[in-house]
MDAnalysis code that builds the backbone (N, CA, C; Angstrom):
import MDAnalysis as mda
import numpy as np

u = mda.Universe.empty(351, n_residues=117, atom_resindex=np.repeat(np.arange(117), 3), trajectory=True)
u.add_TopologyAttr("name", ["N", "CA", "C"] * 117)
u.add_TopologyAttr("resid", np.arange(1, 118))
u.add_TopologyAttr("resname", ["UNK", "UNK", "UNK", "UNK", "UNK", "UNK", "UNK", "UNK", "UNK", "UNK", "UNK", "UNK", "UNK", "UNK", "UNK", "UNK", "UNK", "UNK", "UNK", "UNK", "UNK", "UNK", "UNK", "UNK", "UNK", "UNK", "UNK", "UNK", "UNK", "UNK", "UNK", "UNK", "UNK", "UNK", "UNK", "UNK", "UNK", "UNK", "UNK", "UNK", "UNK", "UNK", "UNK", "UNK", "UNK", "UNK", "UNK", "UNK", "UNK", "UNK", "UNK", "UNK", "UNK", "UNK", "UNK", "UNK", "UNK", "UNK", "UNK", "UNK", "UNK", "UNK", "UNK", "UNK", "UNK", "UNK", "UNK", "UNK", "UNK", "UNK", "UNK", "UNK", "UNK", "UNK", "UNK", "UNK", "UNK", "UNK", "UNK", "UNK", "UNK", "UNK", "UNK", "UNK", "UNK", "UNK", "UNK", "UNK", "UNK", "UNK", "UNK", "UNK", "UNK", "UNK", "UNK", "UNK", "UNK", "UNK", "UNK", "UNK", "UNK", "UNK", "UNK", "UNK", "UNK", "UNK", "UNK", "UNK", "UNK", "UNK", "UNK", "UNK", "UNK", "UNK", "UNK", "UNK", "UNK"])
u.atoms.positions = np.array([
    [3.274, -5.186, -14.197],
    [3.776, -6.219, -13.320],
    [4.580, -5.562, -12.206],
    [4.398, -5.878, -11.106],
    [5.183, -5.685, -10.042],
    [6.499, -6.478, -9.929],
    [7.973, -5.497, -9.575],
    [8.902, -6.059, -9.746],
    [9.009, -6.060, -8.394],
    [9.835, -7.053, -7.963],
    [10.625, -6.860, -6.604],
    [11.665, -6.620, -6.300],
    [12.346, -5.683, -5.919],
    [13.886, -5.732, -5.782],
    [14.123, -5.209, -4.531],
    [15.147, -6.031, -4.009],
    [15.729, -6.656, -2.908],
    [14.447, -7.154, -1.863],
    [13.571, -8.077, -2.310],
    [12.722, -8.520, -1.572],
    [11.612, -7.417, -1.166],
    [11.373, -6.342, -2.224],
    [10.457, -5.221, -2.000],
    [9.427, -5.173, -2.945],
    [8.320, -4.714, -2.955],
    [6.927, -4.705, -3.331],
    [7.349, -3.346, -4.204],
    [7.915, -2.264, -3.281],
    [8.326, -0.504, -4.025],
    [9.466, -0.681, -4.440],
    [9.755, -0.520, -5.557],
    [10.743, -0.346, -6.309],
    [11.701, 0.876, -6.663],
    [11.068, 1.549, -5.267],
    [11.542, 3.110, -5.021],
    [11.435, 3.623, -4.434],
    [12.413, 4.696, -4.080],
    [12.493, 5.024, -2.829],
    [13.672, 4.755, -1.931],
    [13.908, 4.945, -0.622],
    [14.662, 4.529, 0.203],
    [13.922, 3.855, 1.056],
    [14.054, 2.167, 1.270],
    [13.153, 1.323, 2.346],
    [13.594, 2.192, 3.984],
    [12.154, 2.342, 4.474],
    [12.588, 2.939, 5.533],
    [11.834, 1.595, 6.677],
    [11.156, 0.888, 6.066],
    [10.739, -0.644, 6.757],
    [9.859, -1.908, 6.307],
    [10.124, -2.726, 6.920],
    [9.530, -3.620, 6.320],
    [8.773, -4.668, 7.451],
    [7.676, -4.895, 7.769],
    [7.277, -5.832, 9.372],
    [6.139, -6.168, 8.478],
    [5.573, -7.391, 9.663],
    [4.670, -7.933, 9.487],
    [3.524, -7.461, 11.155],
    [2.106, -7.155, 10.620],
    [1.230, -6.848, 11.362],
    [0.223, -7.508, 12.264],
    [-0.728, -7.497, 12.885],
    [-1.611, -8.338, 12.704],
    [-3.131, -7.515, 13.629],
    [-4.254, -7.538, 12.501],
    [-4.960, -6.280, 13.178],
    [-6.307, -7.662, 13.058],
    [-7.555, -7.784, 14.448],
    [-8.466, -8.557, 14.169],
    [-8.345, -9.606, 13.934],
    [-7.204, -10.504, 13.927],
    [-6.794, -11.951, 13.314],
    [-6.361, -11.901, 12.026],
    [-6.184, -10.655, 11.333],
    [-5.930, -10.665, 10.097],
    [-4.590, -10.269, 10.210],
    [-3.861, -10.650, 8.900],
    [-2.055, -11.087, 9.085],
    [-1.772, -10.418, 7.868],
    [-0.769, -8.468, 7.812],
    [-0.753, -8.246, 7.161],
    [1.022, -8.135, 6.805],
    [1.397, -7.738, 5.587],
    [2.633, -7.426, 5.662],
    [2.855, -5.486, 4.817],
    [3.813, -5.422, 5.771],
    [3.834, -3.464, 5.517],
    [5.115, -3.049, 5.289],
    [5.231, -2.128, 3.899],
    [6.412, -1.766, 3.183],
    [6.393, -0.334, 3.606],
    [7.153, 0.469, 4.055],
    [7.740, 2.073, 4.026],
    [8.627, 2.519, 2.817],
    [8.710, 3.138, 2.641],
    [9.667, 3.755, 1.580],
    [9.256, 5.198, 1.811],
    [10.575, 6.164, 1.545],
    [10.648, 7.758, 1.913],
    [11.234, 8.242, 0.652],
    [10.584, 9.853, 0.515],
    [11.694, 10.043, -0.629],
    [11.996, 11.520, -0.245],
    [13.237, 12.304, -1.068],
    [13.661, 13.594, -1.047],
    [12.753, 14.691, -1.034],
    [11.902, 14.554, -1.691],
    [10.864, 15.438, -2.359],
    [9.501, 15.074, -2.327],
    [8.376, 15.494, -1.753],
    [6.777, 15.277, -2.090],
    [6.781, 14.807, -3.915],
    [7.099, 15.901, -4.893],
    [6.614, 15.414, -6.126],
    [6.935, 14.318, -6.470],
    [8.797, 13.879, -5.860],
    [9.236, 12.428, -6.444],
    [8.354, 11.773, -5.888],
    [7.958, 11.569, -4.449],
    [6.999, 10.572, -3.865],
    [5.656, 10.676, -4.334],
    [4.939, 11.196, -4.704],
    [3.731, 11.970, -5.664],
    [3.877, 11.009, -6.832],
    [4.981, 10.944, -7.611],
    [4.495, 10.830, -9.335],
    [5.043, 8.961, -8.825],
    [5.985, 8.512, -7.533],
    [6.430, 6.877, -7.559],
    [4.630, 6.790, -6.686],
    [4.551, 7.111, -6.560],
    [2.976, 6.636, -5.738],
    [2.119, 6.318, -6.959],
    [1.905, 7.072, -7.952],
    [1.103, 6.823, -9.225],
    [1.826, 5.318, -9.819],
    [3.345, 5.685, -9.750],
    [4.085, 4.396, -10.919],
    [3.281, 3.199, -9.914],
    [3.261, 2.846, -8.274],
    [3.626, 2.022, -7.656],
    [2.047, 1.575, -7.863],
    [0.989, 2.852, -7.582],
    [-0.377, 2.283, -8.312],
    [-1.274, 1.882, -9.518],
    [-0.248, 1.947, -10.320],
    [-0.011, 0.841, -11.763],
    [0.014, -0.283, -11.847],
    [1.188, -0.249, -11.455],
    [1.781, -1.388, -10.953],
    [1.107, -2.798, -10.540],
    [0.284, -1.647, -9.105],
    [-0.601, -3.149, -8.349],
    [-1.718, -3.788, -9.447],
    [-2.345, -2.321, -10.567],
    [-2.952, -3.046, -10.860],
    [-2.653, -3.816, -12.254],
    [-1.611, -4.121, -12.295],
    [-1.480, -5.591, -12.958],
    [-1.317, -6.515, -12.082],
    [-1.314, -6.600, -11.334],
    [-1.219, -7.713, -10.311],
    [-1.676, -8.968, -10.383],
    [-3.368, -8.257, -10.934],
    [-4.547, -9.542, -11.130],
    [-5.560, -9.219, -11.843],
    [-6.363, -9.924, -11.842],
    [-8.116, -9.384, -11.962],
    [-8.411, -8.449, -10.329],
    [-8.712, -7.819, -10.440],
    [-9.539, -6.185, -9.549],
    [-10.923, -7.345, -9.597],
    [-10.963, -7.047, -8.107],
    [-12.547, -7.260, -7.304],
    [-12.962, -6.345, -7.351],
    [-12.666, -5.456, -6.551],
    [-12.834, -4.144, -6.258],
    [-11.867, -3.196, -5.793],
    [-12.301, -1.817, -5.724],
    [-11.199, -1.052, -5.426],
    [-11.514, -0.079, -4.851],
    [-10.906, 0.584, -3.898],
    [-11.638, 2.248, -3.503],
    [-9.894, 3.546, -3.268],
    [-10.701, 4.398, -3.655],
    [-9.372, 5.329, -4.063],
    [-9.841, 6.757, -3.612],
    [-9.204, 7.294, -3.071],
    [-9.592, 9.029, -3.069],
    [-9.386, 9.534, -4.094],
    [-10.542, 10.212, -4.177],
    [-10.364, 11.102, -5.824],
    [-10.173, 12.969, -5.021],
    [-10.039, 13.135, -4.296],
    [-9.650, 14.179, -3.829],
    [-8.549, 14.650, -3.634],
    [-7.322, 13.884, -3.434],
    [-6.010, 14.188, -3.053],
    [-5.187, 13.303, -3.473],
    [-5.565, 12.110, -4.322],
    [-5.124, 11.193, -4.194],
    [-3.917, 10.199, -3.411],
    [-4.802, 10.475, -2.236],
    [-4.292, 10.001, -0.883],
    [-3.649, 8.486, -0.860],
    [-4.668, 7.883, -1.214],
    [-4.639, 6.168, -1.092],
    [-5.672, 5.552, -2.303],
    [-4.972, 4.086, -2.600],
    [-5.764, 2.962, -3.715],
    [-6.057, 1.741, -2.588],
    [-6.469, 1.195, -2.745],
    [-7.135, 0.095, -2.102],
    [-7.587, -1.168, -3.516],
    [-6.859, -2.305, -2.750],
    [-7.523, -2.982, -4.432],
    [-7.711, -4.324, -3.625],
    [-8.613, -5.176, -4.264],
    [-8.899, -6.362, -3.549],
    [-8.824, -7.453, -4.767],
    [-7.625, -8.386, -4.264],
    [-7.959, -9.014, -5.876],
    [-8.097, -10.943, -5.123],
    [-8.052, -11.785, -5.601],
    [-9.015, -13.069, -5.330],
    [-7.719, -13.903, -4.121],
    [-6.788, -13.393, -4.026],
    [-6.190, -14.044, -3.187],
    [-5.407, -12.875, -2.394],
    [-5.333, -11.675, -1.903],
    [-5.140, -10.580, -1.230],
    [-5.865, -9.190, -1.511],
    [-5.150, -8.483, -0.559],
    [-5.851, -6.799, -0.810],
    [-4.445, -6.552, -0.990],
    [-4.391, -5.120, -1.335],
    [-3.242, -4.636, -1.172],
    [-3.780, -2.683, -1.180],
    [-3.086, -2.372, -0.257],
    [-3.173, -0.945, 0.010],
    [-1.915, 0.336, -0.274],
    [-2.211, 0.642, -0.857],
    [-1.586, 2.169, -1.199],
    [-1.284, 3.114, -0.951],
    [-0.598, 3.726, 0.107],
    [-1.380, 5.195, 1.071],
    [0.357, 6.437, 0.802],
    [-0.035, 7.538, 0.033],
    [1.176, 8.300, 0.690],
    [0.783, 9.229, 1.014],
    [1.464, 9.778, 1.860],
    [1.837, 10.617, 2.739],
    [3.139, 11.869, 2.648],
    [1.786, 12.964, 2.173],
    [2.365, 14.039, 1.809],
    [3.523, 14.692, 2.732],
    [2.988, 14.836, 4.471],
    [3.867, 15.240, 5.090],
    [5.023, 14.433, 5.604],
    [5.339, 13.868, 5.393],
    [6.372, 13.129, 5.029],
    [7.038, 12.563, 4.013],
    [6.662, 12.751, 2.979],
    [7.255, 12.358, 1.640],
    [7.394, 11.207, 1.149],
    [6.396, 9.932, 2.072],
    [6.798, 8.414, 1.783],
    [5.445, 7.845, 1.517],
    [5.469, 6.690, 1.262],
    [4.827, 5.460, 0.542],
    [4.702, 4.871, 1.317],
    [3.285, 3.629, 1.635],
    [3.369, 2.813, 2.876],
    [2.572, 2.402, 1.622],
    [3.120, 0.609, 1.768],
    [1.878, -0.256, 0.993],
    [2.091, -1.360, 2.301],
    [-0.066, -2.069, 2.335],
    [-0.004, -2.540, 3.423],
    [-0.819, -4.049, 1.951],
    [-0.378, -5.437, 2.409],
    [-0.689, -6.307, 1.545],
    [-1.299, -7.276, 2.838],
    [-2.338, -7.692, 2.633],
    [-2.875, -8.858, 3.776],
    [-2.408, -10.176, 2.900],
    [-2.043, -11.020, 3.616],
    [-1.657, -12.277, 3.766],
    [-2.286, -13.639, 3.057],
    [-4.132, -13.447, 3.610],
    [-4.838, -14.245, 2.669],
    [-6.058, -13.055, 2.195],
    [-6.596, -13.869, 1.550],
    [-7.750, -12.976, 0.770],
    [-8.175, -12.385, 1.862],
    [-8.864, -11.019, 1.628],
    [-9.775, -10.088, 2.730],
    [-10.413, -8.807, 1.982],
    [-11.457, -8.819, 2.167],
    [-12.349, -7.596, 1.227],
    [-12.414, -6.186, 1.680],
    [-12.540, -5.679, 0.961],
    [-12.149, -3.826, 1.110],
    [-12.931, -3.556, 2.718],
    [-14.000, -3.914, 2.749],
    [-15.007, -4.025, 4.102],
    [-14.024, -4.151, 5.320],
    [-13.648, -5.493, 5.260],
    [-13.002, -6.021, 6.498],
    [-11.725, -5.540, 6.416],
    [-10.926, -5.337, 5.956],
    [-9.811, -4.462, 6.073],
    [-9.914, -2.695, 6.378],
    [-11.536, -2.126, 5.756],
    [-11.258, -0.747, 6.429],
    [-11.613, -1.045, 8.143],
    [-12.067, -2.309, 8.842],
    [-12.335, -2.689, 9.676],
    [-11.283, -2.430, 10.883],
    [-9.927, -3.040, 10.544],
    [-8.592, -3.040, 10.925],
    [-7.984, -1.437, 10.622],
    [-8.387, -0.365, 9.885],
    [-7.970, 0.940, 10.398],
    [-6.674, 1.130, 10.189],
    [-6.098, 0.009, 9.655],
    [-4.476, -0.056, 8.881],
    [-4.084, 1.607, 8.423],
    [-5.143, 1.976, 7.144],
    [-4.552, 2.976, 6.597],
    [-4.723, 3.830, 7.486],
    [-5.436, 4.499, 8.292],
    [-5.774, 5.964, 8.973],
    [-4.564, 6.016, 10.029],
    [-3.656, 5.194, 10.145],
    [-2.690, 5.245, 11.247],
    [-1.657, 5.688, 11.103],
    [-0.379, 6.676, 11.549],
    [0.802, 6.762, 11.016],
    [1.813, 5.758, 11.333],
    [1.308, 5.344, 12.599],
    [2.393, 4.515, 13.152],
    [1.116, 3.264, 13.062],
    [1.739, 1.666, 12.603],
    [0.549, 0.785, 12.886],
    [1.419, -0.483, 13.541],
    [2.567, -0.348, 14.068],
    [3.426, -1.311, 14.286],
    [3.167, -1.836, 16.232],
])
């Protein structure tokens, strides 16, 4: 289960932001969080992709199995995205608003961006 604390999706970390997006007509909302160390941000990136997936029932999902870069999960009433970022040491989860499928969200280019604001 995903906890929230202080109105946050990451439950770790230091919030470094919190906005709302909007890429294609699609309406997303985007969490930052930074940490001291790559490994701490490394092993809360695994806890935080647990996490999502209790969320729901999984539609689908797509994940790098190479670096484990980013999760991607699509469940019946949102997506929610996963992405950290080694050279910087932080966490970005990006959650769309209403339902939207792995397709149309790699559409919007959310994750490949550093800056998407």
């Amino acid at each position: 289960m995903i906890y929230l604390k202080e109105d946050r999706w990451i439950a770790y970390g230091q919030l470094q932001d919190k906005y709302h997006v909007t890429r294609n007509g699609h309406e997303y909302y985007v969490e930052e969080v930074r940490f001291k160390k790559y490994n701490e941000a490394l092993s809360k990136y695994f806890k935080v992709v647990e996490s999502i997936t209790h969320y729901g029932e999984t539609i689908d999902s797509r994940y790098d199995l190479y670096d484990w870069g980013y999760s991607t999960f699509q469940f019946k009433d949102t997506l929610i995205d996963v992405r950290y970022f080694r050279s910087t040491h932080s966490i970005r989860l990006i959650k769309s608003l209403k339902p939207l499928s792995i397709a149309e969200y790699e559409k919007d280019k959310l994750g490949y961006e550093m800056d998407i604001k």
